[in-house]
C-alpha positions in Angstrom: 7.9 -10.5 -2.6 11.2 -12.6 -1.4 11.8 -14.1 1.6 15.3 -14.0 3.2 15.7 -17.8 2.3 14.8 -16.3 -1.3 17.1 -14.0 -2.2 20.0 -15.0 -3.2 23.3 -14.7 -1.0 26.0 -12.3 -1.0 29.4 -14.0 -1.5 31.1 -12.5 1.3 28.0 -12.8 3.8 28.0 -16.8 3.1 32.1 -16.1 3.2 31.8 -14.9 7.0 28.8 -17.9 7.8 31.1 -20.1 7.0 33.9 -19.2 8.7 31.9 -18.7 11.6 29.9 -22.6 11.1 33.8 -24.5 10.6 35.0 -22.2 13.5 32.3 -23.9 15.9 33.7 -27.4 15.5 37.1 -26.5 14.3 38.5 -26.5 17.8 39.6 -28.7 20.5 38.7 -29.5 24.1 40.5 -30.7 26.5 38.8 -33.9 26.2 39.9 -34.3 22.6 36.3 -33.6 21.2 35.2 -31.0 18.6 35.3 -27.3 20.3 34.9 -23.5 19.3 38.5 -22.1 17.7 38.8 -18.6 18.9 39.1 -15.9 16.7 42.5 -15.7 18.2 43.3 -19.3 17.4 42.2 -18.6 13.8 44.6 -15.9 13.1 47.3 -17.7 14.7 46.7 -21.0 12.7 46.1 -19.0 9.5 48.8 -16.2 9.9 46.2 -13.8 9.4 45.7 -10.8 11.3 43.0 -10.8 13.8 41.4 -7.9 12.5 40.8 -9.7 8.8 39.4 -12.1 10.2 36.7 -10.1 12.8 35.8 -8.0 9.0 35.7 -11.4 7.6 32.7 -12.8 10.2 31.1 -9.2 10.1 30.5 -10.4 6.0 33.0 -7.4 4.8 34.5 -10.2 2.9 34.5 -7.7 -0.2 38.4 -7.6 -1.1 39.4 -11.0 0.4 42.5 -12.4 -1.6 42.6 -15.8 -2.6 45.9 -16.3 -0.8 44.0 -15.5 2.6 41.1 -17.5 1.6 43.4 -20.7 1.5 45.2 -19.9 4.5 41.8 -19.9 6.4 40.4 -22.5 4.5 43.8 -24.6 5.4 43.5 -23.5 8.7 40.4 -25.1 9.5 40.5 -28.1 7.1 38.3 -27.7 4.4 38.3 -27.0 0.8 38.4 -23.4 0.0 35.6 -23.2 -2.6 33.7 -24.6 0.9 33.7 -21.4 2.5 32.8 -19.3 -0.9 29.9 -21.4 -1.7 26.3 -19.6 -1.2 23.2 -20.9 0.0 21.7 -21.1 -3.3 25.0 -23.1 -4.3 24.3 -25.9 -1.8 21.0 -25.9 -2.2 22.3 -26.9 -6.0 24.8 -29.5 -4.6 22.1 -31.1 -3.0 19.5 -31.5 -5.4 22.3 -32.5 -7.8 23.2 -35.2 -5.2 20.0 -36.7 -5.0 19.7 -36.8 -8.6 22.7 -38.8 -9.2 22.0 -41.2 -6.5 18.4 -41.9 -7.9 20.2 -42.0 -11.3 23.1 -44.3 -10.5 19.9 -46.7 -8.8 17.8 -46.7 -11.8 21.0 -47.6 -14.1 23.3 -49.9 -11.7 25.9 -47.8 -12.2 26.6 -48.3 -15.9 25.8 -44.7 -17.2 29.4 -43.4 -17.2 30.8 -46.3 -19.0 27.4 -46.0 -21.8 27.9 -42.0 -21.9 31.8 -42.0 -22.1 32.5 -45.4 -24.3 34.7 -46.9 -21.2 36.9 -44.1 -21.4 38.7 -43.0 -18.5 38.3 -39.1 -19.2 36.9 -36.5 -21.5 37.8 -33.1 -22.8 36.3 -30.1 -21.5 34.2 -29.4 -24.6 32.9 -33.1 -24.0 32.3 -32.1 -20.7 30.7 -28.9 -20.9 28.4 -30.4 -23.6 27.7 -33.4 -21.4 26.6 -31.0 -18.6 24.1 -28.9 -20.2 22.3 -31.8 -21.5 22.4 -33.8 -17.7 21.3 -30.3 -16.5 18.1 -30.6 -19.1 17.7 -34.0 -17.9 17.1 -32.6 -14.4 15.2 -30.0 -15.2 18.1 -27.3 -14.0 17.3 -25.4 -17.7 14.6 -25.0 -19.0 14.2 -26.5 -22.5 14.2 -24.1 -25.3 10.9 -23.2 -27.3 11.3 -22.3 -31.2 9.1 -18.9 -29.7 10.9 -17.6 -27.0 10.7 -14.1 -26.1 14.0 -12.9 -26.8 15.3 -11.9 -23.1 14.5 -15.8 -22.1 16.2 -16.9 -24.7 19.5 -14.4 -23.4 18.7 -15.9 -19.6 18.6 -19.8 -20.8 21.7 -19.1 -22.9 23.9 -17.8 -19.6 22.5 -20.5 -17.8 23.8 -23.1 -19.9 26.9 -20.9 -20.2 27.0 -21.3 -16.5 27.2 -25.0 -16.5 28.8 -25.5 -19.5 31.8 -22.8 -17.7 31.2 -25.5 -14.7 31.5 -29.0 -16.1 34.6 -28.0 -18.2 36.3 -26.9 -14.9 37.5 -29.9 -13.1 40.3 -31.6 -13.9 38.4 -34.6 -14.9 41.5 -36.3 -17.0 42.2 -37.1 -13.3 39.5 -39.2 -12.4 37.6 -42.0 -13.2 34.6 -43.0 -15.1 32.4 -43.0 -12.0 33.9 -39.9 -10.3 33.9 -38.1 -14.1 30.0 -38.6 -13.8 29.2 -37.4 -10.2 31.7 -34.4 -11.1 29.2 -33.5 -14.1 26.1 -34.0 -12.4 27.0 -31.9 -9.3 28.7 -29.2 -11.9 25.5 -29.2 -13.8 23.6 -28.6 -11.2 25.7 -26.0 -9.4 26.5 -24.3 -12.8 23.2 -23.0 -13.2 23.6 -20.8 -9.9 26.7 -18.9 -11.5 24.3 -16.1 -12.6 22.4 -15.3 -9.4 
């Protein structure tokens, strides 16, 4: 039987947490300290009408548009994939986190350059491919048998799917060595949520 903490989140449920976690600090005081931002204060920041935004924090995120999600996300100063993000998908972020930092230890930081040749990006299909094997690595996928039963087989093929999809997703022609490797670990990681 699952737990709450178990079962994996709804989208807009974890859309209205959010909102309602970054609206807590997203304020001011008078003092000039971190303060609650009214629901009022939202809409008015945002240009969103007060009434989105009370169905938004009751979790009847269902139709959101995208547009609205940036103009709240912009409103309150964070990253609008922030306030889309599950549970389970920071639960990922984390455990890919720790990863690379006990990764980036154990090698002294050279990994990127080794893995890439020095280059300063690589291609999505580089990328994707990159992924699923750092996800093995970390045990985020299981590793295939020659005998699996053939639904596990159709389960461990969307999960690399999923974070194959992930890692070719940011632009990483944009970054550097370093930052291409934390990108892939974290996408690796969070990749293998995209079918919960």
């Amino acid at each position: 039987m699952q737990t709450v903490s178990e079962t994996p989140s709804s989208l807009a449920t974890s859309f209205g947490e959010a909102l309602l976690r970054v609206m807590r600090v997203a304020g001011e005081s008078d003092e000039g300290h971190h303060d609650q931002l009214s629901r009022v204060q939202l809409a008015e920041r945002a240009d969103v009408s007060l009434t989105l935004i009370k169905r938004y924090l009751r979790g009847d995120a269902a139709s959101a548009k995208l547009e609205t999600i940036e103009k709240l996300a912009g409103a309150l100063g964070v990253p609008p994939a922030f306030l889309l993000m599950r549970r389970e998908d920071w639960v990922a972020v984390a455990n890919a986190s720790i990863v690379l930092a006990q990764i980036l230890r154990e090698d002294g930081q050279n990994e990127p350059d080794r893995k890439f040749g020095g280059r300063s990006s690589i291609n999505p299909l580089e990328a994707a491919t990159a992924g699923v094997e750092f996800a093995r690595l970390v045990q985020a996928l299981p590793r295939r048998r020659d005998f699996t039963p053939p639904e596990m087989a159709q389960a461990i093929r969307r999960s690399e799917d999923g974070v194959a999809h992930t890692c070719a997703t940011p632009p990483l022609a944009l970054l550097t060595p370093i930052q291409i490797y934390a990108t892939l670990a974290l996408c690796a990681v969070v990749g293998t949520t995209t079918n919960c």
